[in-house]
NURO-341975 format. One record per residue (C-alpha): x, y, z. Coordinates in steps of 0.02 Angstrom, whole numbers, padded with zeros to 5 digits, always signed. Each point is the difference from the previous one (the first is absolute). Example, Ala and Ser with C-alpha at 12.3 -4.5 7.8 and 13.67 -1.06 7.14 Angstrom:
<pts>
+00615-00225+00390 +00069+00172-00033 
</pts>
This chain:
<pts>
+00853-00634-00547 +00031+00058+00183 +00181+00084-00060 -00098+00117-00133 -00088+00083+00168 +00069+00103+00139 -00178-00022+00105 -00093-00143-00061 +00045-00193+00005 -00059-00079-00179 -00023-00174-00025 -00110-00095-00140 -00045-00163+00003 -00172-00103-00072 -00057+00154-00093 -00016+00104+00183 +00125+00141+00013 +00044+00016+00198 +00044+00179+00043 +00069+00013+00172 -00009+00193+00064 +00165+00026+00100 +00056+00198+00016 +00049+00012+00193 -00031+00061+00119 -00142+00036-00045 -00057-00066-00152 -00070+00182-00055 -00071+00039-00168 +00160+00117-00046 +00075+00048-00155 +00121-00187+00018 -00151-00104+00014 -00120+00093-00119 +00146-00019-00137 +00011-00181+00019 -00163-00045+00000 -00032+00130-00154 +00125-00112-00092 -00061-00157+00066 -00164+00049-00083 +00066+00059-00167 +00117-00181-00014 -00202-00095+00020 -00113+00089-00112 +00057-00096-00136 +00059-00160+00100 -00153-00139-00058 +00106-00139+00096 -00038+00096+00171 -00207-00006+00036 -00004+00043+00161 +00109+00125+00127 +00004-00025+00208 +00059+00153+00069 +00063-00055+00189 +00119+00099+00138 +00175-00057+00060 -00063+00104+00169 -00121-00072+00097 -00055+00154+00088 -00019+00113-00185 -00071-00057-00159 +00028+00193-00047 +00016+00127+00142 -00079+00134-00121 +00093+00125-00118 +00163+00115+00030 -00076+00140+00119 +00152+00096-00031 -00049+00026-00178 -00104+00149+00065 +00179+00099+00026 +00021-00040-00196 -00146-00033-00099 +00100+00052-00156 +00111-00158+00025 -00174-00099+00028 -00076+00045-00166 +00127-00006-00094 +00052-00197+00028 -00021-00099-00166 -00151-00110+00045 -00072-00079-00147 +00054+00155-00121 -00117-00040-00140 -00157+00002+00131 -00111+00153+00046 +00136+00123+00059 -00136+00112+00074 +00000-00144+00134 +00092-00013+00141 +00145-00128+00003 -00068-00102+00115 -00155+00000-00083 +00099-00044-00171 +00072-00154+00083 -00140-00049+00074 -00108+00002-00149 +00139-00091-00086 -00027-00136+00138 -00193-00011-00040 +00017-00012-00188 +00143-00144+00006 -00098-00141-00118 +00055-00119+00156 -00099-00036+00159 +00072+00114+00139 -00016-00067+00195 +00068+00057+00147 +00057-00076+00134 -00034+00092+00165 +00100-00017+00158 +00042+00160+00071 -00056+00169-00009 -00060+00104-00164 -00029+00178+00025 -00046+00139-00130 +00109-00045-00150 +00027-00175+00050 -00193-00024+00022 -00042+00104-00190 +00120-00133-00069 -00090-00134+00067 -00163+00068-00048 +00064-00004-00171 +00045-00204-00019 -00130-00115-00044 -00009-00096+00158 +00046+00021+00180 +00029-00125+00149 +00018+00061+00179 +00085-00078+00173 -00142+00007+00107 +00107+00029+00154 +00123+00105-00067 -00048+00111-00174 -00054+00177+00044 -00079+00133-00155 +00001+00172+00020 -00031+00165-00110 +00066+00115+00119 +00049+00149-00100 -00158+00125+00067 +00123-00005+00151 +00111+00098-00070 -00101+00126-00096 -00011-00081-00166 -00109-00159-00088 +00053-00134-00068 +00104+00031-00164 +00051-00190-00059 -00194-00047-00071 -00063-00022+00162 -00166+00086-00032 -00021-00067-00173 +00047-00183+00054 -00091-00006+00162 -00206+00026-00047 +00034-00143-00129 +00051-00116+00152 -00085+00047+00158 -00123+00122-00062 -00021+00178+00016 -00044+00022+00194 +00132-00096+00051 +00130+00076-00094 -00067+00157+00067 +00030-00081+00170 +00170-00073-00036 +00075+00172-00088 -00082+00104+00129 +00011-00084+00144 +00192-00038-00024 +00009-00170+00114 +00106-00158-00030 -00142-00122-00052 +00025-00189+00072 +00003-00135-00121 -00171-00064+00051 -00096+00161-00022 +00089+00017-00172 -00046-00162-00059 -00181+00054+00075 +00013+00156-00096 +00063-00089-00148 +00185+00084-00008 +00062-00169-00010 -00065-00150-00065 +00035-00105+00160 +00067+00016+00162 +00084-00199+00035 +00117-00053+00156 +00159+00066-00025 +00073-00173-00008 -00135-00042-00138 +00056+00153-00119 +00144-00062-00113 -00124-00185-00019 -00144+00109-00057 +00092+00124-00110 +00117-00088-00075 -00139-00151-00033 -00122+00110-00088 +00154+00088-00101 +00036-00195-00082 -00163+00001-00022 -00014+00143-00114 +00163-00044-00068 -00057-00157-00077 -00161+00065-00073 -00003-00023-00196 +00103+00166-00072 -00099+00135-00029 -00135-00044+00135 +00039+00102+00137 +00032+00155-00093 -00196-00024-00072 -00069-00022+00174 +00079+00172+00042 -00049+00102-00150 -00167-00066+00016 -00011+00060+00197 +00055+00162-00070 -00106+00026-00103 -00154-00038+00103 +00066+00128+00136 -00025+00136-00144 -00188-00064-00029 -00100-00184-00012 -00036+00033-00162 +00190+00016-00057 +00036-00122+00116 -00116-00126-00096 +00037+00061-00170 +00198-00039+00036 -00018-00162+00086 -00102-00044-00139 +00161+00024-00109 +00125-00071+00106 -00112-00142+00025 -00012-00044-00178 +00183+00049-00023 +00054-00163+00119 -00140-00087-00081 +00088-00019-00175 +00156-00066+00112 +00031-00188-00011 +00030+00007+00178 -00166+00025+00055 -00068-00124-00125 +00123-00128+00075 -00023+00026+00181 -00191+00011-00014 +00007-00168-00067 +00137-00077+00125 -00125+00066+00139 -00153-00094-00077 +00114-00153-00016 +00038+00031+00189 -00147-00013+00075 -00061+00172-00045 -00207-00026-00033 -00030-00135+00128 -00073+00015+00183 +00174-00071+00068 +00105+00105-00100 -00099+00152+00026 +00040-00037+00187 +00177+00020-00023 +00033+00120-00160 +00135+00101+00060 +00106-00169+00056 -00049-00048-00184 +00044+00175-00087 +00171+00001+00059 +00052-00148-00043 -00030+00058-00175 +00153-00002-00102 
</pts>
């Protein structure tokens, strides 16, 4: 799929789509790269064979610089780019594509190398999952620094993650945040070795790739829906629950764990080693 793209490298393989941002020099969120991944977003909203997307950088030193500062000089241009057309066009583009991101029915991680300022940071902020290098990612919302806020769902996508003092603090304050103080913060979910980062991503993507279909997607909706309030959090797991429930899967697998060892003092020991073995 890489031809299809003039700033993203596509590859699929396993049910994990691999999307490789690479729009030098700097790998900026411009019009190029905001197109492509637009379109890489429309071709998997109805893709069930792909459960799971790893968003990674072909530059080492920029995940996502941040957005096109010289849109200022034509904001015109900006708004008018056709981001996800059928969404909210009271939004901003960036805002359409990255809501487009966040409501993909696949798990969304990022892989994070480089840098990710304004733009680039909002689009992370928007995937499901992110992974730092602890010597080398960087996260900043620097946009105060230049007279404006952020304008990508920073401040709606921030409180949810880190709460809202320190999204106060990172918006305000307008520093490049280190990967350990982000996973501290809770702006990523870890901050691993750089040499550790592709075994931890990539491992946890199988992972979710080979959960039963249908799975994943519940686990996510019924997050969701606790962020809005515990008791429609409970009231919709409830539902999903019993949805996978009436599945022969989990009938089957429930079984194949009891005839594993599942129930006894040794087993009990060891129930992950026994749970994925389960075929």
């Amino acid at each position: 799929m890489t031809g299809e793209y003039s700033a993203i490298q596509v590859s699929i393989n396993g049910g994990v789509a691999q999307v490789v941002i690479d729009n030098p020099p700097l790998n900026l969120l411009d019009a190029t790269l905001m197109l492509d991944l637009d379109r890489f977003a429309a071709s998997m909203s109805g893709d069930d064979d792909v459960r799971v997307i790893v968003f990674d950088s072909a530059d080492p030193d920029f995940f996502i610089a941040h957005g096109d500062l010289t849109f200022v000089d034509d904001p015109a241009t900006f708004t008018a780019l056709p981001i996800a057309p059928e969404a909210d066009q009271s939004l901003s583009p960036m805002m359409r594509l990255h809501e487009r991101l966040r409501s993909l029915p696949q798990i969304t991680i990022a892989k994070v190398r480089g840098l990710a300022r304004g733009g680039g940071a909002e689009l992370l902020s928007a995937m499901d999952m992110r992974f730092a290098s602890l010597e080398h990612a960087g996260l900043a919302q620097m946009e105060t620094s230049i007279a404006i806020i952020p304008g990508a769902g920073g401040t709606a996508y921030l409180p949810g993650l880190v709460g809202r003092a320190r999204t106060l603090e990172i918006i305000l304050g307008a520093q490049l945040i280190d990967a350990a103080t982000a996973e501290r913060y809770g702006w990523v979910n870890r901050a691993v070795p750089d040499a550790e980062l592709d075994h931890v991503v990539d491992t946890l993507a199988a992972r979710i790739a080979a959960l039963q279909p249908g799975v994943a997607r519940a686990a996510v909706e019924a997050v969701d829906a606790a962020l809005e309030s515990t008791a429609h959090g409970l009231e919709r797991e409830n539902e999903l629950l019993g949805q996978l429930l009436g599945k022969p899967a989990a009938g089957r697998l429930t079984k194949a764990a009891l005839a594993a060892g599942a129930h006894t003092r040794d087993g009990e020991r060891h129930l992950e080693a026994i749970l994925d073995k389960l075929a």
